[in-house]
N, C-alpha and C positions, 0 to 999 in steps of 0.2 A: 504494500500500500504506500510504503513511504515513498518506494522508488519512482511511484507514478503520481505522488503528490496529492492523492485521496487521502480523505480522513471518512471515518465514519459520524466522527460528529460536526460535520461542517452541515451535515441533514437541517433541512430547518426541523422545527416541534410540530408533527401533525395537528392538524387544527380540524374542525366540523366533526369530529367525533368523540359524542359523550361518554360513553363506555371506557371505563382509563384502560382494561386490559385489550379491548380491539385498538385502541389509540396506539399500544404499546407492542402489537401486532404488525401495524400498519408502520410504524416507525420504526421495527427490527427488519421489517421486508425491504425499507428505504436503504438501510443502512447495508444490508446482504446486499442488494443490486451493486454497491461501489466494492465490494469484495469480490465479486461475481465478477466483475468486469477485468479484476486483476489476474484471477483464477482462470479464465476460460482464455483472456487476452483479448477480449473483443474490443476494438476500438470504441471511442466515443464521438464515432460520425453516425450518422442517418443510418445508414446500413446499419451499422454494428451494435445501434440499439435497438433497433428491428429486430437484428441476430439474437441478439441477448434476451430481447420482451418474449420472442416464439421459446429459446429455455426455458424463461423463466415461466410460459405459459404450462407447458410442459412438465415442468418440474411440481407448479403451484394450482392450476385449474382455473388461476384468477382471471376473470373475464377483463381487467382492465388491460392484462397483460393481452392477453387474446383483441382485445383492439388497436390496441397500439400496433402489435403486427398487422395486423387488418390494415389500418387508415395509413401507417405509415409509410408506405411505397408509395403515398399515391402525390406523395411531393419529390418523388424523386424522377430524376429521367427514366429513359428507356433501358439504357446499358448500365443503371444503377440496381435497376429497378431486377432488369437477367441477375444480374449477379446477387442479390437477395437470393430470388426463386432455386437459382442453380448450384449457389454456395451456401448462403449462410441460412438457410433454412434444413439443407442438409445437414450441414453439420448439427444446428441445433437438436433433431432430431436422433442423429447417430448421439450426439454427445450423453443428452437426455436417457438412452439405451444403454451406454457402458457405465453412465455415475450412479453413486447412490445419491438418494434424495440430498441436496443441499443446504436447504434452508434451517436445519436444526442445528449446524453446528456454531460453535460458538471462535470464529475467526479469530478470535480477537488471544485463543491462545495458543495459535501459532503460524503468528508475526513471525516468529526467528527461523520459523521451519525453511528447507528448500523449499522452491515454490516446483522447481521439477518432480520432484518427489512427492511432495504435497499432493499435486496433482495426479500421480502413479496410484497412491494410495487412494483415494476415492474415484478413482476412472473416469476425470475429466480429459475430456481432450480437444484441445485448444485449438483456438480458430483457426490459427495460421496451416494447421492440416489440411484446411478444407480451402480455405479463401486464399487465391493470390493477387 
């Protein structure tokens, strides 16, 4: 995380929901997506969080995530837009099929892990397999 300048609490404070423990749901899911993006490697363009929303749709069933994949091709070009369909939704997919579920662990203890190896052990496999 450091090497790419994320933080997990640079998140703003969920807001519009009363429930503290879905607040705290909704805020843990915010903070995995900037972990996610370290872990899988996906870029932070258009594409790569296209890439990244179809995992996390994958991984979570959340409808928001499932729209974001939906609507968000449709500001991209054409030859953006192949390379979604052709790459990075593959991947998401494959990736999705060799990991275990994601979003339970708790990143935050291990920061000092290799991130190669991190990755071996829960059967992430990183964009750059898929996407050139």
């Amino acid at each position: 995380m450091r090497s790419f300048s994320y933080s997990a609490d640079d998140r703003p404070v969920v807001r519009h929901i009363e429930d503290d423990e879905l607040a705290y749901v909704m805020q843990r899911y915010r903070e995995v997506h900037d972990f996610l993006h370290v872990l899988t490697g996906a870029p932070t363009t258009v594409e790569g969080e296209i890439g990244q929303k179809a995992f996390e749709f994958l991984q979570t069933g959340l409808p928001m995530a499932a729209l974001s994949t939906a609507v968000g091709p449709l500001r991209l070009s054409h030859e953006e837009r192949m390379r979604v369909l052709t790459q990075y939704l593959p991947w998401a997919y494959a990736c999705n099929q060799s990991c275990t579920f994601l979003m339970g662990i708790r990143y935050e203890n291990y920061l000092e892990e290799d991130l190669t190896e991190f990755r071996k052990q829960l059967g992430v496999i990183p964009v750059h397999d898929y996407v050139s």
